[in-house]
C-alpha positions in Angstrom: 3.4 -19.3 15.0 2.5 -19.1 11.2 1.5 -15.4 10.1 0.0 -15.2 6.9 0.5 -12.4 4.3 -2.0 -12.1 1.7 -1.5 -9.5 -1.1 2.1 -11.1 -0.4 3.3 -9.9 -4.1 2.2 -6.4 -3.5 3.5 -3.4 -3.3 3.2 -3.4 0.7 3.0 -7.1 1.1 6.0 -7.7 -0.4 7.8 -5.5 2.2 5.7 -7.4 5.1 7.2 -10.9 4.0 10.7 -9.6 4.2 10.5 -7.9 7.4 8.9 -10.4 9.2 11.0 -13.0 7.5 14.4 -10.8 8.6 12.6 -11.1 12.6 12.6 -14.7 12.2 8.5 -15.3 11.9 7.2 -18.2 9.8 5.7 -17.0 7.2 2.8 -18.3 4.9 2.4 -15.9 1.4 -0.5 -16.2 -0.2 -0.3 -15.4 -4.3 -2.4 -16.0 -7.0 0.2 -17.6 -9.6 3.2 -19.6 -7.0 4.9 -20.4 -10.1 5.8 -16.7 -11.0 6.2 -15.4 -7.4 9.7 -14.8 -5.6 10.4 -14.9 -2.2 13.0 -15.3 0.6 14.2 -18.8 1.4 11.8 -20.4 3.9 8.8 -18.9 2.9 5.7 -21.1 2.4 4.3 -19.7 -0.9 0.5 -21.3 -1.5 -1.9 -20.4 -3.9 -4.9 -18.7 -3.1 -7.6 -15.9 -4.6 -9.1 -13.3 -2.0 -12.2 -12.5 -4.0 -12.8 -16.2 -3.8 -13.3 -17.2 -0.1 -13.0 -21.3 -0.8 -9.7 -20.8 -2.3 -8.7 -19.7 1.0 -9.1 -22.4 3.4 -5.5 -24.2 2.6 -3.9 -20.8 3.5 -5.6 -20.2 6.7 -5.3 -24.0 8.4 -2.5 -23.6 11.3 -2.5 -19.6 10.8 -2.6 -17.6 13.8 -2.2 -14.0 12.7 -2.9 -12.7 9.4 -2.3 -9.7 7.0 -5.2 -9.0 5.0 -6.1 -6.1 2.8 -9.7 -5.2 1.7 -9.3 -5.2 -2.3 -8.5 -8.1 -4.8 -8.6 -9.2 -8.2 -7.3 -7.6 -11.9 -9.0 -4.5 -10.8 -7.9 -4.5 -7.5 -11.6 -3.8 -6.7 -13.2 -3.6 -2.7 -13.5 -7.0 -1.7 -16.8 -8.1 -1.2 -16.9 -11.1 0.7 -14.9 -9.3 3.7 -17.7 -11.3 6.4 -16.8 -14.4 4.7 -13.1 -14.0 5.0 -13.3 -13.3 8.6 -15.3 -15.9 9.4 -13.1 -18.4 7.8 -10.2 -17.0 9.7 -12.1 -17.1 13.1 -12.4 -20.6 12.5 -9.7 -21.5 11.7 -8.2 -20.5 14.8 -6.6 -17.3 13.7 -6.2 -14.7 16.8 -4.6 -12.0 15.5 -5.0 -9.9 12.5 -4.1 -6.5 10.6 -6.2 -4.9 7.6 -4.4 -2.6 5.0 -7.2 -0.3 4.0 -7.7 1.1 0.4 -9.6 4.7 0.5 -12.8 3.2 0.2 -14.1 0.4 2.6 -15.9 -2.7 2.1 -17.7 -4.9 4.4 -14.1 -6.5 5.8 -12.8 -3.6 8.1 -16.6 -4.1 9.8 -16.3 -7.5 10.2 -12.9 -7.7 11.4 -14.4 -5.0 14.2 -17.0 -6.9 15.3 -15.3 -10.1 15.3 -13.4 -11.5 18.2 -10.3 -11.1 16.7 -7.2 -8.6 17.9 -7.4 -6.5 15.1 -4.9 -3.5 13.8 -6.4 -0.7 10.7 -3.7 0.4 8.7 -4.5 3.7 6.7 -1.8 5.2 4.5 -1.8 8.1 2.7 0.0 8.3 -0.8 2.3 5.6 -1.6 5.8 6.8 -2.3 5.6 4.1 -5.4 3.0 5.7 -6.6 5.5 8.5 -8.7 6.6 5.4 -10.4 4.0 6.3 -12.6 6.2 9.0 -13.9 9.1 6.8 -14.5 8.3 5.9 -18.3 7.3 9.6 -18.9 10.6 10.5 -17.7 12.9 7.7 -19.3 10.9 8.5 -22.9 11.1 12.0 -22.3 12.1 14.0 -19.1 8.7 15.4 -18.7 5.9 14.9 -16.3 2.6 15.9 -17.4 0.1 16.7 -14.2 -2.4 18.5 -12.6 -2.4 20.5 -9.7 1.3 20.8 -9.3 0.9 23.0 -6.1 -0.8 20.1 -3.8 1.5 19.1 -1.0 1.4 15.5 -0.1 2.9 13.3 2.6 4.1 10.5 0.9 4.9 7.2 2.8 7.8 4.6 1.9 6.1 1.1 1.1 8.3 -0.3 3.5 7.0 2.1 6.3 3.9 0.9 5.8 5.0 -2.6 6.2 7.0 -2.3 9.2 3.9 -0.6 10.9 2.0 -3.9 10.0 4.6 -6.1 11.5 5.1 -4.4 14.5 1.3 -5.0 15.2 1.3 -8.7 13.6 4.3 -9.7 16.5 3.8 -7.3 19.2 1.3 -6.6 21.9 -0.8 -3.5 22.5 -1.9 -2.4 19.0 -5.4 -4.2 19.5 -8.7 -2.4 18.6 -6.2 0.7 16.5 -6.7 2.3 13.4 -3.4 3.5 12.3 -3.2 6.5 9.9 0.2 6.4 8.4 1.9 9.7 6.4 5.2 9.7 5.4 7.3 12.6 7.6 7.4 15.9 4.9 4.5 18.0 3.2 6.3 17.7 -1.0 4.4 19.2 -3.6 5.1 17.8 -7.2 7.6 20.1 -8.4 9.7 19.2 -5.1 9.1 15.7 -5.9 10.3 15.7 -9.1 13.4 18.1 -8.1 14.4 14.8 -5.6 13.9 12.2 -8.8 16.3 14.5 -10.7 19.3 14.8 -8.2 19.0 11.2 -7.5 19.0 10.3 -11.2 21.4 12.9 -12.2 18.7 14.2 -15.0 16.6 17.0 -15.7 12.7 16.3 -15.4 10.3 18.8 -16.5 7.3 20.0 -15.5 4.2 20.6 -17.5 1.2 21.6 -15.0 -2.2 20.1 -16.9 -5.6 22.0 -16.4 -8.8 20.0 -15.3 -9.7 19.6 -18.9 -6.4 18.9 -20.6 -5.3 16.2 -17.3 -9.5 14.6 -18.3 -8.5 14.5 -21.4 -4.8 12.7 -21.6 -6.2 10.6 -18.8 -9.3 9.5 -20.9 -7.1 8.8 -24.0 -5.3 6.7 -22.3 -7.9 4.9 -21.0 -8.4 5.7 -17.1 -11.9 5.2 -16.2 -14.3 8.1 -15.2 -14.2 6.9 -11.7 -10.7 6.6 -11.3 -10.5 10.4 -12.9 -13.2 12.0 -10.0 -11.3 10.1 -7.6 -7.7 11.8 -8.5 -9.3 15.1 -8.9 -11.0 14.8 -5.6 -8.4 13.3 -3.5 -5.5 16.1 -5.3 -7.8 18.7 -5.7 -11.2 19.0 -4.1 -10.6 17.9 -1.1 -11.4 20.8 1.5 -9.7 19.3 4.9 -6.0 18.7 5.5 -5.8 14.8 4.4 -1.9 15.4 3.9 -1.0 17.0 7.3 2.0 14.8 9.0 1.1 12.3 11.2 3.5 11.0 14.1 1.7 8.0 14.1 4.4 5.8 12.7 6.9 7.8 14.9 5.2 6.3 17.9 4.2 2.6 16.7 7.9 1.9 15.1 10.1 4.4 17.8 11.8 5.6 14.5 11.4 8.6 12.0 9.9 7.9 8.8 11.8 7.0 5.1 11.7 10.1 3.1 11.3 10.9 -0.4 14.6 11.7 -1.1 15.8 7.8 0.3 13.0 6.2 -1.8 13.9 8.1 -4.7 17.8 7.2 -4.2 16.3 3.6 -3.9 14.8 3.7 -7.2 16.4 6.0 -9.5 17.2 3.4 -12.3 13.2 2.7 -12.6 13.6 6.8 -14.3 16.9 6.2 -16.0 16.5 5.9 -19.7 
């Protein structure tokens, strides 16, 4: 069968290609520029935009699982046309499909539920690539400039993420789930960074940033309003345990998750100078 990955460039996607390449699956990537994406050998690369559902009937035909995820575009925004997306995939005689879930849904995680197709929710936590963000703060000048330093997150691996998604893509009994994926340790920032520097071999330092001074650097460097309430709530408002290990990957994959330390060993020459 032909599984298509859309997002296949991504963060995630990229890690869903390989591993379902490395089980020996067929595998359609869909990208927005072919020309300047890289792949493994056999890969079918074909161009395609998810915010545009007519660009998408190429990369569907003969497809008979597909990853999708619900955002798109420059911005990365919600998709909107979720229904439309579905609908193309029903008929195009997809049966199987898995749906990578940003914090906010849009009208695709409805649609894939009421549809008739076997579907799988993927809901991670924190990307571990998201403290890449600190890497040019770090090569320029070993310091790391944040707000509320003493928030404990769970973290998940990229690649976690993925395997979860390709374990429901090519196995049976993951219909109808919504998978909420952490990472397997509680790391507040300061720990975080302490794992960067012993697998760099630098010192980082910390500066913790009130509310106003984090608004402000954040607004001077041109992070929107919206993106601003959305890190303060999610780091700092947020009055539930959203970061409490889950053994949910535990139990889809059979094995214990990457952790911070093996993702930072894995990329400590992104924070070398």
């Amino acid at each position: 069968m032909t599984i298509l990955v859309t997002g296949a460039t991504g963060t995630v996607g990229r890690h869903v290609v390989e591993q379902l390449v490395e089980r020996g699956e067929r595998v359609r990537a869909l990208t927005r520029n072919p020309g300047r994406a890289s792949f493994p050998e056999g890969v079918e690369v074909v161009a395609g935009d998810l915010t545009v559902t007519a660009s998408l009937t190429a990369a569907f035909e003969g497809v008979t699982a597909a990853h999708l995820i619900n955002c798109g575009g420059d911005d990365l925004a919600v998709l909107q046309n979720g229904k439309e997306i579905v609908d193309l995939a029903v008929a195009s005689g997809v049966r199987r499909v898995t749906v990578l879930s940003a914090w906010d849904d849009g009208p695709l995680e409805p649609a894939v539920q009421a549809s008739s197709l076997e579907w799988t929710l993927v809901q991670p936590t924190e990307f571990m690539a998201n403290a890449l963000d600190w890497a040019q703060p770090i090569r320029e000048s070993g310091e790391v400039r944040e707000p509320f330093a003493a928030t404990k997150t769970a973290m998940i691996h990229e690649a976690d993420i993925a395997a979860v998604i390709v374990t429901a893509l090519t196995e049976d009994g993951h219909a109808g789930e919504s998978y909420w994926l952490t990472g397997p340790e509680l790391l507040d920032i300061p720990e975080k960074l302490r794992l960067i520097s012993e697998a760099t071999g630098r010192e980082i330092r910390l500066v913790e940033l009130t509310r106003e001074q984090a608004r402000a650097e954040m607004l001077a460097a041109g992070v929107s309003e919206e993106m601003i309430a959305f890190k303060f709530m999610v780091f700092g408002d947020l009055p539930w345990g959203p970061y409490t290990v889950m053994p949910t990957f535990e139990k889809v994959t059979g094995r214990p998750g990457r952790t911070f330390a093996q993702w930072a060993t894995e990329n400590a020459d992104k924070f070398r100078a």
